[in-house]
C-alpha positions in Angstrom: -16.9 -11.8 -20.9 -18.2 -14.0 -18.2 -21.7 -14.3 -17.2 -22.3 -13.3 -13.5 -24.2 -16.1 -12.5 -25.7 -18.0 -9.4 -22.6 -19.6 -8.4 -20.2 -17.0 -9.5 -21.8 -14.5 -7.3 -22.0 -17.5 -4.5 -18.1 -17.6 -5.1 -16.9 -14.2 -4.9 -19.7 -13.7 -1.7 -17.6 -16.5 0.1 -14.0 -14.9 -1.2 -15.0 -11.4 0.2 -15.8 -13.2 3.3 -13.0 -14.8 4.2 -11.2 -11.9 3.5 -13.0 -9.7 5.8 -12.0 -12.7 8.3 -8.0 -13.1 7.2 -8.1 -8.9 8.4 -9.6 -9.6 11.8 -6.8 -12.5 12.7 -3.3 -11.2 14.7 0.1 -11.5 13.2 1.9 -14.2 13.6 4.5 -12.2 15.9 7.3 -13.9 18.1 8.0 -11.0 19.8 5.0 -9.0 20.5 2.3 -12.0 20.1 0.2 -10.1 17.8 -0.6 -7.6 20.4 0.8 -4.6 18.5 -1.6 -5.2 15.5 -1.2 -5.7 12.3 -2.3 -7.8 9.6 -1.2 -11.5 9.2 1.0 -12.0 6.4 3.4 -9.5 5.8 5.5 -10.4 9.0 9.3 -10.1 8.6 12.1 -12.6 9.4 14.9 -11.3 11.3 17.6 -13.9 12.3 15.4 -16.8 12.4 12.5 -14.4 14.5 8.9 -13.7 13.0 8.7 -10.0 13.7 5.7 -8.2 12.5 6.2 -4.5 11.2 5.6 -2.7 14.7 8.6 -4.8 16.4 10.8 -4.5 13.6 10.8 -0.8 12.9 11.3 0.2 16.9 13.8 -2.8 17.3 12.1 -4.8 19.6 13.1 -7.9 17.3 16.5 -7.3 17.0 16.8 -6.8 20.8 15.1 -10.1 20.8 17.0 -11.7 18.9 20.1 -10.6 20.3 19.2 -12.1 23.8 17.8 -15.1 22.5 21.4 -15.2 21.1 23.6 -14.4 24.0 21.6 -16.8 26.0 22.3 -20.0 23.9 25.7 -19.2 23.7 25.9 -19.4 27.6 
């Protein structure tokens, strides 16, 4: 068993910190910029798009996509 001291509890202050912080930050979105919410990291990949999980379950990412497509093939 590990002793809690000093600088262990130091450590795991400063983990639960940045924590807290990584929650407050936007997703990394293409499509809606963030502005849907959500929590950075768990952002899908749909035909080369970052799509968090707001654009990608009403299909604002495939839409995207699909335009983004048509318009390089022009």
């Amino acid at each position: 068993m590990r002793l809690r001291t000093a600088n262990n509890k130091r450590r795991a202050r400063a983990k639960r910190a940045f924590l807290r912080y990584w929650m407050t930050l936007k997703d990394n979105c293409q499509v809606c910029l963030g502005e849907k919410g959500g929590v950075r990291g768990n952002e899908n990949r749909i035909r080369g798009l970052v799509a968090c999980d707001y654009c990608h379950a009403d299909g604002s990412a495939r839409r995207m996509a699909d335009a983004i497509a048509s318009a390089a093939s022009a």
